[in-house]
C-alpha positions in Angstrom: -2.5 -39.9 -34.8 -2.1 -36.2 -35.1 -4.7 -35.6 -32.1 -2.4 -36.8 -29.5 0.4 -34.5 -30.6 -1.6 -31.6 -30.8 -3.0 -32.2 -27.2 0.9 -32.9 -26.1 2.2 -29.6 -27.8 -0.7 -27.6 -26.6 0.3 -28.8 -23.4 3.8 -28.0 -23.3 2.9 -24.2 -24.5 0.6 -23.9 -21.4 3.4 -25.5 -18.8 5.9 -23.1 -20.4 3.3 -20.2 -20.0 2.6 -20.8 -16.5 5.8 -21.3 -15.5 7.1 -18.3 -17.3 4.1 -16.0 -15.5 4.8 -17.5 -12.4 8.7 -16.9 -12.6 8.2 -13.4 -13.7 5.9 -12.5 -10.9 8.1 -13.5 -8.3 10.9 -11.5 -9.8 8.5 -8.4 -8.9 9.8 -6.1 -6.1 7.6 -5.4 -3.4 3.9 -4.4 -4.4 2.6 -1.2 -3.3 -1.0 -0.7 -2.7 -2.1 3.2 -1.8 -5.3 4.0 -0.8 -6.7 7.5 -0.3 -9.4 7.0 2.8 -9.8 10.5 3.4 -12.3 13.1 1.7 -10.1 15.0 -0.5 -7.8 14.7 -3.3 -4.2 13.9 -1.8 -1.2 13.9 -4.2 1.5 11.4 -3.6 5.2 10.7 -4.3 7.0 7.8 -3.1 10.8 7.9 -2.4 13.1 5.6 -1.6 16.8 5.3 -1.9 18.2 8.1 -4.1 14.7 7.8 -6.1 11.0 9.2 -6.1 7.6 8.8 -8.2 5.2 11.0 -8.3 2.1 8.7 -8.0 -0.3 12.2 -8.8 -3.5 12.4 -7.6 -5.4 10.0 -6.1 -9.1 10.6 -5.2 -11.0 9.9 -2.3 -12.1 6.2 -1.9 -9.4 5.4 -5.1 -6.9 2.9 -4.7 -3.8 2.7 -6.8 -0.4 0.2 -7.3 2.7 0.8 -7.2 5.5 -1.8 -8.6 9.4 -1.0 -7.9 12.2 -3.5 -8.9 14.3 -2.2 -5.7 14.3 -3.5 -2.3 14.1 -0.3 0.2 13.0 1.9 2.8 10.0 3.8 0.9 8.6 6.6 2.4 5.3 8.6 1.0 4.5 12.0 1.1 1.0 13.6 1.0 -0.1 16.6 0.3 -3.6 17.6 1.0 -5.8 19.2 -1.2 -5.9 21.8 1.6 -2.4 22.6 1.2 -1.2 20.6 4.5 1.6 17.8 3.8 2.3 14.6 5.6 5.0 11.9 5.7 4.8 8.2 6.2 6.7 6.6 8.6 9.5 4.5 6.3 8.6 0.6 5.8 11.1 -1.9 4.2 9.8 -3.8 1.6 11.8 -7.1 -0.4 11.0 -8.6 -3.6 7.0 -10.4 -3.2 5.8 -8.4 -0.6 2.6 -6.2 -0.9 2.6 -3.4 1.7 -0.7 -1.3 2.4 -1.0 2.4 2.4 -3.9 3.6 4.1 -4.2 7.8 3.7 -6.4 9.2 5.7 -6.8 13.6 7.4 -5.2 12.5 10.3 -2.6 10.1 9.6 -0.6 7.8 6.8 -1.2 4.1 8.0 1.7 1.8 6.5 1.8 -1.7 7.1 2.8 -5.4 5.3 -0.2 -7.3 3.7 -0.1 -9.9 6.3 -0.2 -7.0 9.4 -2.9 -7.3 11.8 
């Protein structure tokens, strides 16, 4: 007898769970994923709206996530570890998406996760 209802509770905590992971994931803004593809350090900051992050540095090769709860232009700025600065071009980004930043020397490659 008390088998059953410990197979039935532990299945209502893991619906609940999932459901509650699920629900809270898709309340996410937009998904962020920077990646330095150039040979040097770069430092980052990303800005959108009246708001910035300073991201730091990211090494060569590293990739790093960003997570905002806004739905904006963002815009990042690089700076080199040579001293030269670059902008992104802005991208708007809503709640679920995942946008890819590409950094490389020559340019800042911005696109949505489903871009070809």
């Amino acid at each position: 007898m008390r088998s059953p209802q410990l197979f039935l509770g532990t299945l209502i905590v893991v619906a609940v769970s999932t459901t509650y992971i699920f629900v809270r994931e898709a309340s996410l803004g937009p998904r962020f994923r920077i990646s330095n593809d150039s040979v040097q350090n770069v430092a980052v900051t990303a800005a959108w709206r009246d708001q910035s992050r300073d991201l730091g540095t990211i090494e060569p090769g590293a990739t790093i996530s960003l997570t905002v709860r806004d739905e904006a232009k963002m815009t990042f700025s690089v700076r080199y570890a040579d001293g030269s600065e670059m902008n992104s071009k802005p991208v708007y980004s809503t709640s679920g998406m995942t946008i890819n930043v590409s950094i490389t020397r020559e340019r800042i490659d911005v696109g949505h996760d489903d871009d070809t």
